[in-house]
C-alpha positions in Angstrom: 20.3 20.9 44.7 18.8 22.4 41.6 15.3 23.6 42.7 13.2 24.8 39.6 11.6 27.5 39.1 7.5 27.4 39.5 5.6 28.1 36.5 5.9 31.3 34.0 8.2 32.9 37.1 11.9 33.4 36.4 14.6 32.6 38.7 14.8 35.7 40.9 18.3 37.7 41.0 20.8 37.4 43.1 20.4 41.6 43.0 18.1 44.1 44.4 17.5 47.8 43.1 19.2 49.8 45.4 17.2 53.0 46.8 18.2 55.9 45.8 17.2 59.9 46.1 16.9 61.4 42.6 20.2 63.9 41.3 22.4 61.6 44.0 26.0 61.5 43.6 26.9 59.2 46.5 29.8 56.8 45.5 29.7 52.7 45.1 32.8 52.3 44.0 36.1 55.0 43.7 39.1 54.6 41.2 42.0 57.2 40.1 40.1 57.4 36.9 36.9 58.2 37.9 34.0 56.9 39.9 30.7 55.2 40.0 27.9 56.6 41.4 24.7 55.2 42.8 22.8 56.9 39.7 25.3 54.8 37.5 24.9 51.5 39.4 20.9 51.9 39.8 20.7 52.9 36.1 22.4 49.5 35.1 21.1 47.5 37.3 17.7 48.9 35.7 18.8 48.1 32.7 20.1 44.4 32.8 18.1 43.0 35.8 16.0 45.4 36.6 12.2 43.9 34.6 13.0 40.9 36.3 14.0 42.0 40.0 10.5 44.0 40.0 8.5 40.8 38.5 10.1 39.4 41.1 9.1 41.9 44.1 5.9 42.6 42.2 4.6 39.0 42.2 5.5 38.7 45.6 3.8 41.1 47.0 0.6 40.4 45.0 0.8 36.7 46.5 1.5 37.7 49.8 -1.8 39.5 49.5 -3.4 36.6 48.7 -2.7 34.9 51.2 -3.7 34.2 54.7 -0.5 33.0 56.6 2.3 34.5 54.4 4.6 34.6 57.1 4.5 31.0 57.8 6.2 30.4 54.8 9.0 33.2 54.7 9.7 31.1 58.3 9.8 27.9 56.4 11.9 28.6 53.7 14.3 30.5 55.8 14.0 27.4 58.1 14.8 25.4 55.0 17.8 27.2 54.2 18.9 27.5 57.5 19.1 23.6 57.7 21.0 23.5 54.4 23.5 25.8 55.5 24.6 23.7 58.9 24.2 20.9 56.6 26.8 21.9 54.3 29.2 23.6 57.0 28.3 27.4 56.5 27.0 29.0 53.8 30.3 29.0 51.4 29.7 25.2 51.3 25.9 25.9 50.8 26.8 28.3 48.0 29.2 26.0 46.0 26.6 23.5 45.9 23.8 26.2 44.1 26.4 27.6 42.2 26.6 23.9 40.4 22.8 24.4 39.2 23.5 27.9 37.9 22.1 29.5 41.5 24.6 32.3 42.7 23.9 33.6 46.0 21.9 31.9 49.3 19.9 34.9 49.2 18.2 34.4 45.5 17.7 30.4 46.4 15.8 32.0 49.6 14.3 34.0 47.6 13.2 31.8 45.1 12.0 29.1 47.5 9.9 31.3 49.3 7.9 32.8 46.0 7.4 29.0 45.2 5.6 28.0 48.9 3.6 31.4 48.2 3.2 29.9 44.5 2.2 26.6 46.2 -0.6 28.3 48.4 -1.9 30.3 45.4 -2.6 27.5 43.2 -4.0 25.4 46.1 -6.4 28.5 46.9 -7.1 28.8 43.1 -8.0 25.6 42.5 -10.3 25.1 45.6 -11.1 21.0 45.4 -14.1 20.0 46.8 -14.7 16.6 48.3 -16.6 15.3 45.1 -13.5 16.5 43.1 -11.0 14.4 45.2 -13.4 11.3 45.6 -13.8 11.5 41.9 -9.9 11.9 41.8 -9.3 8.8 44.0 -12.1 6.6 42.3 -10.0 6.5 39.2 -6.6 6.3 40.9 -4.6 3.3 40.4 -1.7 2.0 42.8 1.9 2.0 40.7 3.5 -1.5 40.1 6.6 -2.9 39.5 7.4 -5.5 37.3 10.3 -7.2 35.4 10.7 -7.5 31.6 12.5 -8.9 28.8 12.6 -6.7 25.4 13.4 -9.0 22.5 14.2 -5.8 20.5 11.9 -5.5 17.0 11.5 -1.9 15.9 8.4 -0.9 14.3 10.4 -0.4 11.0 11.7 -4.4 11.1 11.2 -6.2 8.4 8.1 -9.3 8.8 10.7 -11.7 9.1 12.7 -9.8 11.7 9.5 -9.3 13.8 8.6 -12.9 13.5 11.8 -14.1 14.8 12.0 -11.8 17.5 8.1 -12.7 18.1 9.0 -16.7 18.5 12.2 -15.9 20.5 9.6 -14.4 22.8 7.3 -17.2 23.2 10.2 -19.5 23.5 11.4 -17.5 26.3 7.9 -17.6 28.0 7.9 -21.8 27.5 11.2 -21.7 29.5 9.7 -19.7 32.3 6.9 -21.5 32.6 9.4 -24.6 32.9 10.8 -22.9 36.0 14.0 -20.6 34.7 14.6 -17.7 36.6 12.9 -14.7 35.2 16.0 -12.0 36.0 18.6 -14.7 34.2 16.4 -14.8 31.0 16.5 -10.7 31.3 20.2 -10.8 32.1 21.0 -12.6 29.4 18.1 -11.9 26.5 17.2 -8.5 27.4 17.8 -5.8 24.6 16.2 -3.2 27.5 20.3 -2.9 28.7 19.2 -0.2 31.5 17.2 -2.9 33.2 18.6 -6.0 32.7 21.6 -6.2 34.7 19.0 -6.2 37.3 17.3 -8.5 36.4 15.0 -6.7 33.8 13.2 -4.9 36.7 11.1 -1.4 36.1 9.6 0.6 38.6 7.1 1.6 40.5 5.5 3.7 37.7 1.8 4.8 37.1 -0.1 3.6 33.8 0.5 6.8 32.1 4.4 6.4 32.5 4.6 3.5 30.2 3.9 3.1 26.3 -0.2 2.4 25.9 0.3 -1.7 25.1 3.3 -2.2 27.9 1.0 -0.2 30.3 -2.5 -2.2 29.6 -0.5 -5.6 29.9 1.1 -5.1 32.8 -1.3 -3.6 34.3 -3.8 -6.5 33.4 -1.7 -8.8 35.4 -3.9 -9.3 38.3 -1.3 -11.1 41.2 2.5 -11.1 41.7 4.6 -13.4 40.3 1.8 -13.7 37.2 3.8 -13.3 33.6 2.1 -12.5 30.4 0.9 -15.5 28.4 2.1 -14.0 25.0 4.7 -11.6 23.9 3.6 -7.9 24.2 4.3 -6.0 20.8 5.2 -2.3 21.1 7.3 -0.3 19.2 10.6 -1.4 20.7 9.5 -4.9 20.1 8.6 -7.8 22.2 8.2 -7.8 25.9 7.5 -10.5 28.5 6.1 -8.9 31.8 5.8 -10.1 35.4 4.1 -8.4 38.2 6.6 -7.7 40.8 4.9 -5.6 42.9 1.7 -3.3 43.8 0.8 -0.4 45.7 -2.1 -0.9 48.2 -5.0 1.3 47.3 -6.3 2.1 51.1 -9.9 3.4 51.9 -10.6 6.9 51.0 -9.9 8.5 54.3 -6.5 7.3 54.7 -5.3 8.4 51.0 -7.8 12.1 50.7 -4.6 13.9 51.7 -2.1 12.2 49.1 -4.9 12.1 46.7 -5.4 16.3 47.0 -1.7 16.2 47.2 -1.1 14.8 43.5 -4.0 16.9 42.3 -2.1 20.1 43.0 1.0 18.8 41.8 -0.5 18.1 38.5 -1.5 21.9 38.7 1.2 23.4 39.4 3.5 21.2 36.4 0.3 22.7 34.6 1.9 26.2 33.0 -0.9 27.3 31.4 -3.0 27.2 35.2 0.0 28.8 36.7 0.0 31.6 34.4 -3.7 32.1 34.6 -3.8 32.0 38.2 -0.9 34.9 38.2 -2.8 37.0 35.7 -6.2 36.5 37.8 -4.3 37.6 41.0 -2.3 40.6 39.3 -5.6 41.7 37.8 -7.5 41.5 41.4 -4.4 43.5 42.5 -5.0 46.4 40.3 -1.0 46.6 39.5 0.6 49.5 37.4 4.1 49.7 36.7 4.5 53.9 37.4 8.3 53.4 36.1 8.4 54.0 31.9 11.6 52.0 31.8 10.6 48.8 33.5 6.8 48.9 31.9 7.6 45.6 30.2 8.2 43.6 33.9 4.6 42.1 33.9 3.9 42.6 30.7 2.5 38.7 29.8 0.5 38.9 33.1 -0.7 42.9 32.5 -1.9 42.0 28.8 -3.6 39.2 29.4 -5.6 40.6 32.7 -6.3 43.6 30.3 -7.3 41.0 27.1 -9.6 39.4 29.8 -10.9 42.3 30.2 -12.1 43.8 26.9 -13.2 40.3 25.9 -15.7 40.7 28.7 -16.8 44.4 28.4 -17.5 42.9 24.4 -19.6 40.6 24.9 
């Protein structure tokens, strides 16, 4: 249930300043030994929540500036929620299950999945790819695999001799493959990889960039399934034997432009340092000023920076 937070935003609250006219004496709370006001409560609440509630409202409202169709997405994440709730029998249930991933009302998970969509749509705006950039993308896209292996385990600090037995174990493991053995009872039974071989020594599907550099490019090399390595593949855990399991299709452009433009803003928005600029850039274009002394430092990171920007260019 978790949901993380996008970027350099904090989770949002599960409190909201409450208005209040200035000198106002109006009761929260009453007890035989004295009350607290709204003055009290507001002044608190300032004090302990009160930089991050207005990053909150202030980043908000800059991004619903920003874009086109905000609306749409308050009415999806409220839609969202909505679901949840009737999925988990009314919003106590709904609220046990956020309170688990350190989230403590329905209203700040709302909240918080709404600033991401906007988030979402900033970035997406921000980062404008063209046709070229998502051909380019999808020209050097390669389908994930799957594949099954069998670690004879040889750290990289093994002695020779340790690596050499472990190397010839390997290669005798290979000969009884080739001989017909069944690949997932060599792995059962020879595997030092203990998360994958009770089934069978399979792995997968994962992208070349998930794997060590050597398991990668081997596996990877394997050009149909059912094709094993012909030697042992050394990485740092040792020796591997590989076979292709499985692999993705790669479809014609036109069929795979919209996952293609899809991954590319994901990689943007795991990107912190783009999320942050694109903030700054979009709190700059706003012209924000925090008018409240005590709360000056609630966009402080994204205030300095759009000023730092600034001076840099009026310098040069």
């Amino acid at each position: 249930m978790k949901k993380k937070f996008v970027g350099a935003l904090a989770l949002a609250s599960t409190f909201a300043l409450a208005a209040c006219s200035n000198g106002s004496s109006e009761n929260v709370a009453t007890t035989k030994y004295g009350n607290v006001t709204k003055d009290e409560f507001v002044t608190a609440m300032k004090d302990t929540v009160g930089e991050q509630t207005l990053q909150r409202l202030v980043l908000t409202k800059v991004l619903e500036g920003s874009i086109e169709d905000a609306k749409s997405l308050k009415t999806a994440a409220d839609e969202e929620v909505a679901k949840l709730v009737a999925q988990y029998g009314g919003e106590p249930g709904l609220l046990a299950a956020l309170q688990q991933s350190g989230i403590t009302s329905v209203d700040a998970y709302r909240q918080t999945l709404y600033l991401n969509k906007l988030m979402t749509e900033a970035v997406k705006k921000a980062a404008n790819f063209s046709e070229e950039d998502i051909k380019a993308y999808y020209d050097a896209w390669e389908p994930q695999i799957t594949v099954q292996h069998i670690l004879i385990a040889a750290k990289s600090d093994a002695s020779d001799e340790e690596k050499a037995t472990a190397k010839a174990k390997a290669e005798e493991l290979i000969k009884q493959l080739k001989d017909g053995a069944d690949f997932a009872e060599l792995a059962k039974a020879n595997s030092a990889d203990t998360g994958t071989a009770a089934k069978g020594g399979q792995i997968g599907p994962f992208k070349r960039s998930d794997m060590v550099t050597e398991f990668s490019t081997a596996a990877y090399d394997l050009k149909n399934v059912g094709d094993i390595t012909e030697t042992p593949v050394q990485t740092q855990f040792g020796y591997h034997i590989i076979k292709l399991v499985s692999k993705e299709e790669k479809k014609p452009f036109d069929e795979m432009k919209e996952q293609m433009e899809k991954e590319m803003l994901d990689a943007k928005l795991k990107d912190s340092a783009y999320l942050h600029q694109t903030m700054v850039d979009l709190v700059k274009a706003a012209d924000v000023k925090i008018t409240d002394e005590s709360l000056q430092n609630a966009l402080k990171n994204f205030l300095q920076a759009a000023d730092s920007e600034t001076t840099t260019t009026v310098a040069k």
